[in-house]
N, C-alpha and C positions, 0 to 999 in steps of 0.2 A: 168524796163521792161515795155515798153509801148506797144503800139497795135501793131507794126512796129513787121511784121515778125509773126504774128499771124497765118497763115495759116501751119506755123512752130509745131505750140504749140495746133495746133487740133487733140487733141488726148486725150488718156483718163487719167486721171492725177489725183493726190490726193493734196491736198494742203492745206495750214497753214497757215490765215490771225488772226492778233493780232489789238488792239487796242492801243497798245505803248509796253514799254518798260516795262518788267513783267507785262504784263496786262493782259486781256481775250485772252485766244487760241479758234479757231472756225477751227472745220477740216472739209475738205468737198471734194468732190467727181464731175467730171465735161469731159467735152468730148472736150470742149473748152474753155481753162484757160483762156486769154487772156478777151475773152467776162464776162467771171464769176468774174474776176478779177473788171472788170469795172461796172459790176453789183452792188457788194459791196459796190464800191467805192462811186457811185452811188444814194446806198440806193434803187436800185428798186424792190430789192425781198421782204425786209421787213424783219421780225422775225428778228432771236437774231442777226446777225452782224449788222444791222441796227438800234437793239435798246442796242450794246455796246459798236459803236463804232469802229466795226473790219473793218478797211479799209485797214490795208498794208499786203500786202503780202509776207510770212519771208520764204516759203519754197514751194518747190513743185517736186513729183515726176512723168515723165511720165512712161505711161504703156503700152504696147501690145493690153492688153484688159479691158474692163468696170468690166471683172470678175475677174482679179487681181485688180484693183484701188480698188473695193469695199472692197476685202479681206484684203488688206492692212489698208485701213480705219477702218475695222471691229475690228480688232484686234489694234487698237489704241487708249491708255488709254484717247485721250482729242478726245473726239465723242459728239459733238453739244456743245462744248462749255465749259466752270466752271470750268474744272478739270484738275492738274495739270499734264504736263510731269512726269516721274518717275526722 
């Protein structure tokens, strides 16, 4: 998934970047995937996926609104990071 079609993808979204294969999970919350994606990727935000490594992106859902994304996120056992799927 590159930037190609990005105006596609603004919208509010929940999403799963990892540092490899069983590695760190980082769940997060975004209004535009596409840009947060390449933030990551990036290193420009800083804090935990830029100090574990989380640059690929393994999943993402969109949503309606910023009030479901959250909710979906909220109720998500891997929230900022360390902790595994069930």
């Amino acid at each position: 998934m590159g930037c190609h079609g990005a105006s596609a993808l603004k919208q509010p979204a929940v999403y799963v970047m990892t540092n490899g294969r069983n590695g760190t999970l980082y769940v997060g919350v975004t209004s535009d995937l596409a840009r947060r994606v390449w933030q990551h990727r990036e290193s420009e935000l800083g804090g935990f996926t830029a100090r574990y490594g989380c640059t690929t992106l393994v999943w993402f859902e969109l949503h309606d609104s910023m009030v479901a994304a959250i909710a979906l996120k909220s109720r998500s056992r891997v929230d900022h990071g360390g902790k595994s799927l069930p």
